[in-house]
GUTOR-848993 format. One record per residue (C-alpha): x negated, y negated, z negated; residue in one letter; residue number from 1. Coordinates in steps of 0.001 Angstrom, whole numbers, plus 500000, padded with zeros to 6 digits. Layout:
BEGIN
+--------+--------+--------+------+-----+
|   east |  north |     up | type | seq |
+--------+--------+--------+------+-----+
|      X |      Y |      Z |    A | NUM |
...
+--------+--------+--------+------+-----+
//
This chain:
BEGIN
+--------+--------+--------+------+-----+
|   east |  north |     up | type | seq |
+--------+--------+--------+------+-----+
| 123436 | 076749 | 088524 |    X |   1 |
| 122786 | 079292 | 090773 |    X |   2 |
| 126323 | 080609 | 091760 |    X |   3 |
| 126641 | 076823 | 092992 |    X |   4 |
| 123458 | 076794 | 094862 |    X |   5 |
| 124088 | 080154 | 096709 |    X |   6 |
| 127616 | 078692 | 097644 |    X |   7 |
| 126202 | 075436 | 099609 |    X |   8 |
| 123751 | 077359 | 100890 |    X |   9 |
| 126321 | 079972 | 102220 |    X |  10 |
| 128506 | 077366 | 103440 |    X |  11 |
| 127771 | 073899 | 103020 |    X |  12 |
| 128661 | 070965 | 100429 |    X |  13 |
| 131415 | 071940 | 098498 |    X |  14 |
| 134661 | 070121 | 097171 |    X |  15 |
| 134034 | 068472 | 093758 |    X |  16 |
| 136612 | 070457 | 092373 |    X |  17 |
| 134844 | 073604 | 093313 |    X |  18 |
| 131920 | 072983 | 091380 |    X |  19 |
| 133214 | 071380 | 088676 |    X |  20 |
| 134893 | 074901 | 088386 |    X |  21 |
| 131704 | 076768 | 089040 |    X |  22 |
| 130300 | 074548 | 086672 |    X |  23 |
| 132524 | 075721 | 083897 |    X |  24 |
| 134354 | 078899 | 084213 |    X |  25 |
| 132019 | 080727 | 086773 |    X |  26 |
| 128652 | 082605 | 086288 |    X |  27 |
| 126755 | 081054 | 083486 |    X |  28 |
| 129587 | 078165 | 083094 |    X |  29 |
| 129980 | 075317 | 080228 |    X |  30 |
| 132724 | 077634 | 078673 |    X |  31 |
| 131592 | 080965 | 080105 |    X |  32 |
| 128723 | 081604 | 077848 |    X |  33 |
| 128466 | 083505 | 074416 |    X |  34 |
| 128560 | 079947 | 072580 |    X |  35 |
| 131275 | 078333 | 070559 |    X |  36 |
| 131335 | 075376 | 072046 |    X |  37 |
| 134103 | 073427 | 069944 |    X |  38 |
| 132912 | 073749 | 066411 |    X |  39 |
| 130042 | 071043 | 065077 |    X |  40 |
| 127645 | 073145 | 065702 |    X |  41 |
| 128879 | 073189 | 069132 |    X |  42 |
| 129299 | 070221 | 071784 |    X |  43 |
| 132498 | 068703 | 070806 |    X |  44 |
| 135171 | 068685 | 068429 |    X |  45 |
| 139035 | 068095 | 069331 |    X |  46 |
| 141654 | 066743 | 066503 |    X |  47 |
| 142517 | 070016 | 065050 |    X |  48 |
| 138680 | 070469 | 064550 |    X |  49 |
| 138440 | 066983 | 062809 |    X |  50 |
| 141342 | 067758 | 060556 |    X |  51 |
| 143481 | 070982 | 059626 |    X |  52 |
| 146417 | 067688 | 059276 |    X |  53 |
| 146736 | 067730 | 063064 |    X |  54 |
| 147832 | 071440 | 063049 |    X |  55 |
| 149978 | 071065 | 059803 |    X |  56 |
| 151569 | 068422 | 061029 |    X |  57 |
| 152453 | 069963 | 064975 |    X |  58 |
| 153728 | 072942 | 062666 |    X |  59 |
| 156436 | 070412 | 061353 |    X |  60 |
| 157118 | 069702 | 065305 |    X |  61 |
| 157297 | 073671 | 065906 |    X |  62 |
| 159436 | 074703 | 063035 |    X |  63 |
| 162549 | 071418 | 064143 |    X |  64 |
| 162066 | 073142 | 067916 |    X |  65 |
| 162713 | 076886 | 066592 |    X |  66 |
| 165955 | 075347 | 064098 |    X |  67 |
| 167108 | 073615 | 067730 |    X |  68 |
| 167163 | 076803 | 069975 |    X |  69 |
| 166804 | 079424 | 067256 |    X |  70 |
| 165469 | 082933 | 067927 |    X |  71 |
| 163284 | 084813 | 070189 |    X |  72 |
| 160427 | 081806 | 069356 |    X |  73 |
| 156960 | 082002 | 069933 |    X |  74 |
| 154117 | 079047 | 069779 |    X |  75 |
| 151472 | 079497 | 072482 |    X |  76 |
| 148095 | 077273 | 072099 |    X |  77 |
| 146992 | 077170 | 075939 |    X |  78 |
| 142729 | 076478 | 075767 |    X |  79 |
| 142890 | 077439 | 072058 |    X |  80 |
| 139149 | 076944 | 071596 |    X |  81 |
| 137901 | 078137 | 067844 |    X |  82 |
| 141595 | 078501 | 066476 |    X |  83 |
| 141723 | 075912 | 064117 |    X |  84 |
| 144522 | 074355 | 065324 |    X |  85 |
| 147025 | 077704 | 065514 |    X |  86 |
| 144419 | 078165 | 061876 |    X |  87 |
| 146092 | 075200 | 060403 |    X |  88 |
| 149442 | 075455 | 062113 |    X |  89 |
| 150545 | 079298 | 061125 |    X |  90 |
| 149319 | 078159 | 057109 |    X |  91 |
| 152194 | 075987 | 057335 |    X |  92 |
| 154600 | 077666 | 060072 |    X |  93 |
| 154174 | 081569 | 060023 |    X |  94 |
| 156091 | 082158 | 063740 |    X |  95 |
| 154772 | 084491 | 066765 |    X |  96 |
| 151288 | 083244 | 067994 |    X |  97 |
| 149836 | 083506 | 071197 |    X |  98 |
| 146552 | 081922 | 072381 |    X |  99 |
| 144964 | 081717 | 075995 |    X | 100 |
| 141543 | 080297 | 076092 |    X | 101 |
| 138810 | 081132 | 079247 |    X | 102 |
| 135562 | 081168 | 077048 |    X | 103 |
| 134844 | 084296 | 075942 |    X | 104 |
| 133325 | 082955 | 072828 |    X | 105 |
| 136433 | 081364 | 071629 |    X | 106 |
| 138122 | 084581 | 072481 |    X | 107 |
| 136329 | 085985 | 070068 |    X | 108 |
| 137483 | 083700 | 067516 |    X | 109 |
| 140732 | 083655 | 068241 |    X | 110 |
| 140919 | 087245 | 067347 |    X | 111 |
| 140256 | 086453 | 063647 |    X | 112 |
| 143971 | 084372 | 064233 |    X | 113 |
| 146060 | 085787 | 065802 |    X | 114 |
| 146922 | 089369 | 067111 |    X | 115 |
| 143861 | 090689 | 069586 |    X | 116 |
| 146344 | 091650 | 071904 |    X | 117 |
| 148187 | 088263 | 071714 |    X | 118 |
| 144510 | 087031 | 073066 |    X | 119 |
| 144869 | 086523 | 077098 |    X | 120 |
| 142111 | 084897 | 079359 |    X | 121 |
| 145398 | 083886 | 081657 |    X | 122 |
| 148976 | 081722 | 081409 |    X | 123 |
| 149775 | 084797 | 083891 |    X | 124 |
| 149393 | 087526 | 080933 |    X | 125 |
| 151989 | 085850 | 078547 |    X | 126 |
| 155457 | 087165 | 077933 |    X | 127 |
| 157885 | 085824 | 080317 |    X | 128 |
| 160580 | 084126 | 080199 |    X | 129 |
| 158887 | 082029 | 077535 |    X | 130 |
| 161386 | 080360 | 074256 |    X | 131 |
| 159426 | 077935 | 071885 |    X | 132 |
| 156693 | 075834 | 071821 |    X | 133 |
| 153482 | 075319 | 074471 |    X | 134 |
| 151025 | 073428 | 073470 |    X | 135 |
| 148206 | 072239 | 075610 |    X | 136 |
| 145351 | 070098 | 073327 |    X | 137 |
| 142777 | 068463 | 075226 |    X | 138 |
| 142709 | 071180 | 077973 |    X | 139 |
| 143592 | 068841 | 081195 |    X | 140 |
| 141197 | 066935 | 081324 |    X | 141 |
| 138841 | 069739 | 081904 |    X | 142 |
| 140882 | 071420 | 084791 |    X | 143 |
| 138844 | 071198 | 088311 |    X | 144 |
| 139536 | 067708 | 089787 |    X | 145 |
| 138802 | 066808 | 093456 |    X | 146 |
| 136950 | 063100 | 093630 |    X | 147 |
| 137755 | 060393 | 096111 |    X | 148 |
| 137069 | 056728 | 097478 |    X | 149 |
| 138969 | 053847 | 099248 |    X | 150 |
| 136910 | 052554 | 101675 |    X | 151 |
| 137447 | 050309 | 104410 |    X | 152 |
| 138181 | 052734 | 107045 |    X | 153 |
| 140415 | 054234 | 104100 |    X | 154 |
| 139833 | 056951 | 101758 |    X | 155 |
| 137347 | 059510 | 101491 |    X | 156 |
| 136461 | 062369 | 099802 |    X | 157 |
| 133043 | 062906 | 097403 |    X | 158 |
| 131752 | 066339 | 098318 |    X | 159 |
| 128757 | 068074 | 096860 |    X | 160 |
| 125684 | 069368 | 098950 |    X | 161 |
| 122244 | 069537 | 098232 |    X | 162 |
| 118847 | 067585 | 099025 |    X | 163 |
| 115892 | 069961 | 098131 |    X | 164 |
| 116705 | 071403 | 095116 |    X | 165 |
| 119036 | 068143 | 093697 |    X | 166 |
| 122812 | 068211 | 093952 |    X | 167 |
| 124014 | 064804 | 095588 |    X | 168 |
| 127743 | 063723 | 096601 |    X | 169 |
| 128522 | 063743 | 100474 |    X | 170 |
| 131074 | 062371 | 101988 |    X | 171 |
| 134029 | 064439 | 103692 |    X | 172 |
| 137220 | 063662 | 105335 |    X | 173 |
| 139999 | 063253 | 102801 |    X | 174 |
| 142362 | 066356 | 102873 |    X | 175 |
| 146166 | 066308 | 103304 |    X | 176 |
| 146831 | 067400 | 099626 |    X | 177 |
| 144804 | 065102 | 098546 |    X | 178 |
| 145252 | 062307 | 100706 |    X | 179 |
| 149261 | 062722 | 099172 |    X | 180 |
| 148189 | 062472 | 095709 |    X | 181 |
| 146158 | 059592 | 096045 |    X | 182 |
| 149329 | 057091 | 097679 |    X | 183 |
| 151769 | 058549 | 095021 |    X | 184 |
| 148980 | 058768 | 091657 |    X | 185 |
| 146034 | 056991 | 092523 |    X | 186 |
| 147060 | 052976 | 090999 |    X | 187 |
| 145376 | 050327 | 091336 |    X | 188 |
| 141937 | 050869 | 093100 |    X | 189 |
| 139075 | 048857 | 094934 |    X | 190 |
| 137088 | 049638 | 097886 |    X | 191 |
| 134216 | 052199 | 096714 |    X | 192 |
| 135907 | 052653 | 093620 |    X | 193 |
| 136069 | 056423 | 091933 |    X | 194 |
| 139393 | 058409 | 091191 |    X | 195 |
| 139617 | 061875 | 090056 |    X | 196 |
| 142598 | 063469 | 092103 |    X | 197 |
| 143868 | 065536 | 089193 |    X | 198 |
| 146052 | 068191 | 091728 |    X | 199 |
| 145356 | 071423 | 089717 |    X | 200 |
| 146587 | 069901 | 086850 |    X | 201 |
| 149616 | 069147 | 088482 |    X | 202 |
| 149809 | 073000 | 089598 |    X | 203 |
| 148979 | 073785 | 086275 |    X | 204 |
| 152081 | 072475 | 085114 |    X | 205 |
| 154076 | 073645 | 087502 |    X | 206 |
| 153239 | 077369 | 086580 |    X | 207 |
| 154143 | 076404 | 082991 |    X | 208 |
| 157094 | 074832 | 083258 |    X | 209 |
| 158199 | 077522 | 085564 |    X | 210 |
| 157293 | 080238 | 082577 |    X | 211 |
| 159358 | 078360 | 079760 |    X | 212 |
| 163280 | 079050 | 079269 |    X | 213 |
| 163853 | 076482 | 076306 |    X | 214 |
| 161933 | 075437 | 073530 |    X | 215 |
| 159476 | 072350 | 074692 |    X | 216 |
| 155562 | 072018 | 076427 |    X | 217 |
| 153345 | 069578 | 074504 |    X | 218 |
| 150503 | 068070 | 076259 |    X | 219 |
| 147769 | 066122 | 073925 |    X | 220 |
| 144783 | 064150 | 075485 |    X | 221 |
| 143106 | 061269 | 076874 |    X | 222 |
| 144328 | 059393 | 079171 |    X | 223 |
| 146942 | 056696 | 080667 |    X | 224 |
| 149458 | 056493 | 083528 |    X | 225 |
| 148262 | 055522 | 086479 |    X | 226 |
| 148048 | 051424 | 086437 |    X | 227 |
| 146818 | 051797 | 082919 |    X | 228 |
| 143467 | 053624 | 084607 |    X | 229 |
| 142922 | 050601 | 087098 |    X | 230 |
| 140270 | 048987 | 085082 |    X | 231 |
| 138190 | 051847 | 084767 |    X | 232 |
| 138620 | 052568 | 088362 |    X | 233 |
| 135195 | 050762 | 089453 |    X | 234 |
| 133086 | 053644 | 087338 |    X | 235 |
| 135475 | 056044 | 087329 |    X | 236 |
| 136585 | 058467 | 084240 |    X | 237 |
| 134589 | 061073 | 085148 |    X | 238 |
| 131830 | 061973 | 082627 |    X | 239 |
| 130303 | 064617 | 080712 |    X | 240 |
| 129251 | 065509 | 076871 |    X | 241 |
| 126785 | 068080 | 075458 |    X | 242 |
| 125902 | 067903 | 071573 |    X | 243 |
| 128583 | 065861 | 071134 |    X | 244 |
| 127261 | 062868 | 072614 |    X | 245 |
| 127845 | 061598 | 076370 |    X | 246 |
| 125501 | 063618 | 078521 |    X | 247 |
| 123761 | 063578 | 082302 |    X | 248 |
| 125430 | 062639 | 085494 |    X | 249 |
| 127999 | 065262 | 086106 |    X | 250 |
| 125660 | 066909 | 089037 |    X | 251 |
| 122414 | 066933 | 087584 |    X | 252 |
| 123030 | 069866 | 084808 |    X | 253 |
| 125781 | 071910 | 085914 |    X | 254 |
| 126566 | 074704 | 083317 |    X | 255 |
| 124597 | 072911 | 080849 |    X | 256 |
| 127434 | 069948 | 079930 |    X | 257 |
| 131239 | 069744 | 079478 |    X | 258 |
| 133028 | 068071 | 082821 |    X | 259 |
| 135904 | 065878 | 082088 |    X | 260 |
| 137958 | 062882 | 083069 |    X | 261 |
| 140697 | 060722 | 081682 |    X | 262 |
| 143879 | 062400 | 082499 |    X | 263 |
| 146658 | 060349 | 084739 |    X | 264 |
| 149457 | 061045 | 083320 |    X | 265 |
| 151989 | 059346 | 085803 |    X | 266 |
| 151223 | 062633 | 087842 |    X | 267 |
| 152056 | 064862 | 085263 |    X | 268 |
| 155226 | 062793 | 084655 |    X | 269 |
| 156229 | 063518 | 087806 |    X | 270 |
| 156060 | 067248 | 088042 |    X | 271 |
| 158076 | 067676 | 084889 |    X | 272 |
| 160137 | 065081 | 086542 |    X | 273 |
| 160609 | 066774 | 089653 |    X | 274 |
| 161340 | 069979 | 087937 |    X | 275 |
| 164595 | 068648 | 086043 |    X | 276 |
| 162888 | 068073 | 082065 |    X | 277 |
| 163109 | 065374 | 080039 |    X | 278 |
| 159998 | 063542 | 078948 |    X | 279 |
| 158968 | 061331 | 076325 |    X | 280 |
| 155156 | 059831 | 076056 |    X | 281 |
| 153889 | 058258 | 073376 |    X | 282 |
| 150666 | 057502 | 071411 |    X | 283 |
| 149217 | 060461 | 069204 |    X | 284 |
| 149058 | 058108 | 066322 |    X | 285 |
| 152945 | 057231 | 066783 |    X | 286 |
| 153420 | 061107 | 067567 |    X | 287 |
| 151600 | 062400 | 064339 |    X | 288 |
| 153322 | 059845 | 062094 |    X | 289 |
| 156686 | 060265 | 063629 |    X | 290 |
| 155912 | 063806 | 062188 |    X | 291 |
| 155036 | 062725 | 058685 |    X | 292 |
| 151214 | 062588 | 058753 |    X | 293 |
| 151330 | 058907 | 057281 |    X | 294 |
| 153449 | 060541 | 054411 |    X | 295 |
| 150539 | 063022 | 054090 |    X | 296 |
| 147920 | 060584 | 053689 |    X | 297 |
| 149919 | 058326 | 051583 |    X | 298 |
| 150077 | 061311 | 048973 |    X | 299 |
| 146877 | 062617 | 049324 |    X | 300 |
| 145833 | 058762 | 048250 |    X | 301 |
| 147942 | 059057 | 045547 |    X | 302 |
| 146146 | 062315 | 044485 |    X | 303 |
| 142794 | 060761 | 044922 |    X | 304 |
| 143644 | 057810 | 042628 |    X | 305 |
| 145678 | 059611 | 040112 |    X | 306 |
| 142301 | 062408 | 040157 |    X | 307 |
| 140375 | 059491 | 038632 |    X | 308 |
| 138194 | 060587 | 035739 |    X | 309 |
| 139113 | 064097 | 036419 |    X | 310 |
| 136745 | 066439 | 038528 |    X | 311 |
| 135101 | 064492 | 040642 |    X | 312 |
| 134438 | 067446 | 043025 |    X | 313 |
| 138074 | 067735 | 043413 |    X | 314 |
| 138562 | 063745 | 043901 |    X | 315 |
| 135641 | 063909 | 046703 |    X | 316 |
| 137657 | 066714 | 048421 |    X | 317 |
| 141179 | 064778 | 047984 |    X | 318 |
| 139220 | 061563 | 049491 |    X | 319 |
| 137674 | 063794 | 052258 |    X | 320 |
| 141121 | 065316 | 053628 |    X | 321 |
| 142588 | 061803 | 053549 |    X | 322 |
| 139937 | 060346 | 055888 |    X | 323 |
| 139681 | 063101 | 058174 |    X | 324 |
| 143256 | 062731 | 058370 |    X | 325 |
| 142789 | 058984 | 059185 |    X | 326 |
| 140405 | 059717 | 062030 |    X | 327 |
| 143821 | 061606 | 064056 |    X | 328 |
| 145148 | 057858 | 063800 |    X | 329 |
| 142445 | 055711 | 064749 |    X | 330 |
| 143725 | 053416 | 066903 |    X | 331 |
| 140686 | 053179 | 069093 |    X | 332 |
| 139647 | 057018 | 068955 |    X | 333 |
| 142060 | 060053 | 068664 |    X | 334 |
| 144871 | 057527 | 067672 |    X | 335 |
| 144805 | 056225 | 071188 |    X | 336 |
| 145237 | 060104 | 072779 |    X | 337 |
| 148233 | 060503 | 074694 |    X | 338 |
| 151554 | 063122 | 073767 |    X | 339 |
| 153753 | 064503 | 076595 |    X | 340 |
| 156664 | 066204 | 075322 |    X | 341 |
| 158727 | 067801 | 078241 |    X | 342 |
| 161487 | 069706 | 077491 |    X | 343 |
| 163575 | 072145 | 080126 |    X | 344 |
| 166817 | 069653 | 081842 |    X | 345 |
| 169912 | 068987 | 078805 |    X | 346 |
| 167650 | 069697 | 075938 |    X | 347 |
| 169208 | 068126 | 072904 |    X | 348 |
| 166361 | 066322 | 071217 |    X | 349 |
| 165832 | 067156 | 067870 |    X | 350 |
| 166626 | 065109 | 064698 |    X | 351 |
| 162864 | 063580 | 063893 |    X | 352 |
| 161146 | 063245 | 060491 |    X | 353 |
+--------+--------+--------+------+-----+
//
């Protein structure tokens, strides 16, 4: 990318969180291009892609959150992508939508859901104090993370510079910041292993918390607290897709591939922590059954069996919801996701399905 190239050149190797932003928000970005990139024509697809269940059922969340702290409510879908998960949600919930989302393709989209003007490129555009629900689905994990190694001198940070024309990793002194995140989030690493210092995630989070007045923030993704990462520590999390398969090293086609890594969520634990809300964690397949998508599948079997000899067009799309629904529960795919629900200090919790 060129904006990455003129940067070096301008001023040397760069943090890795620098150009994973370039990368993907600036000039000629992953998400900053005219394409849809979370559709199957696209390069990935989240759960709410896979199956409008996985909206339907958060709308079951959203509606026990507005009956616990009642009126002004509002559901905001932070990185909404194509829409199909506020789609799927406002079918079953009609409430006050609002959607922020940095591609301007998805923008677009997003349009055809809710209000234009409920459309923002930035957290910093929605109404403030915020009451309801925040929901955040597979957006960490691509927020700008800074790279670094143990050594045995002690840690050290992967910059970027360039050889020729060819982006390579350079070394650089670890940073304070940095250097702090590491002994409180890091786990369980070995000398020359990888981890992805996840800090503008955790001032991500920050902002938001500091936006919301009551209602809840619900964070959906991959990834583990900390000592749960340690055995992928050699390799590191960090990786990239494109066409919906796993793509080139993360420097060699910048722009060109989605940059992500396995979010720790012991750090994010600890903001909403340090802030004064409660927490729960929990599996997505435990989350989305808790909320009655095993009910939903169980009846949508019973509709496929009890559609035998009928039209079998109708049976094939009964048997098709049910196993996309499945797919949200897989235990070794989107099953395995991980749900942060943080709510603001003395929330009472509500009464669960």
């Amino acid at each position: 990318m060129e904006a990455i190239r003129e940067e070096i050149a301008a001023n040397g190797p760069i943090p890795f969180e620098r150009f994973m932003e370039l990368a993907l928000y600036g000039p000629g970005g992953f998400f900053a291009t005219e394409k849809l990139r979370s559709v199957a024509a696209g390069d990935f697809l989240t759960s709410p892609e896979v199956s409008p269940l996985f909206g339907a059922t958060l709308a079951r969340f959203v509606a026990a959150e507005r009956e616990r702290i009642g009126e002004p409510f509002q559901v905001i879908d932070l990185g909404a992508g194509s829409g199909s998960l506020l789609t799927s949600l406002l079918v079953e919930f009609p409430v006050e939508a609002w959607a922020v989302e940095a591609s301007p393709a998805a923008r677009l989209a997003l349009a055809s859901v809710v209000r234009s003007e409920r459309v923002l490129t930035s957290i910093a555009d929605l109404p403030s104090p915020i009451r309801g629900v925040v929901i955040a689905n597979e957006l960490v994990d691509n927020l700008p993370t800074a790279l670094a190694q143990p050594t045995d001198a002690g840690w050290r940070e992967r910059w970027v510079g360039m050889e020729g024309e060819k982006f390579v990793f350079v070394d650089a002194p670890v940073r304070p910041d940095v250097l702090r995140w590491l002994e409180k989030f890091a786990g369980p690493v070995g000398i020359d292993g990888w981890v992805e210092c996840q800090l503008e995630a955790s001032h991500w989070l920050r902002m938001v918390l500091s936006r919301v007045e009551a209602g809840a923030v619900l964070i959906i993704d991959y990834g583990e607290l900390a000592e749960n990462l340690a055995h992928r520590r050699a390799d590191g999390t960090l990786r990239t897709y494109r066409a919906h398969h796993l793509g080139p090293h993360p420097l060699d086609e910048p722009g060109a591939t989605d940059i992500t890594s396995d979010v720790n969520f012991s750090a994010l634990l600890a903001i909403c922590e340090e802030a004064g809300w409660e927490c729960e964690l929990m599996r997505q397949d435990d989350f989305l059954n808790l909320w009655g998508l095993g009910d939903r599948l169980r009846d949508l079997r019973s509709q496929e069996l009890g559609a035998a000899g009928a039209d079998e067009n109708y049976r094939l799309e009964l048997r098709s919801r049910r196993t996309a629904g499945e797919t949200l529960l897989h235990e070794r795919g989107l099953g395995d996701f991980r749900v942060l629900i943080a709510r603001p200090g003395n929330s009472l919790r509500p009464g669960y399905v």
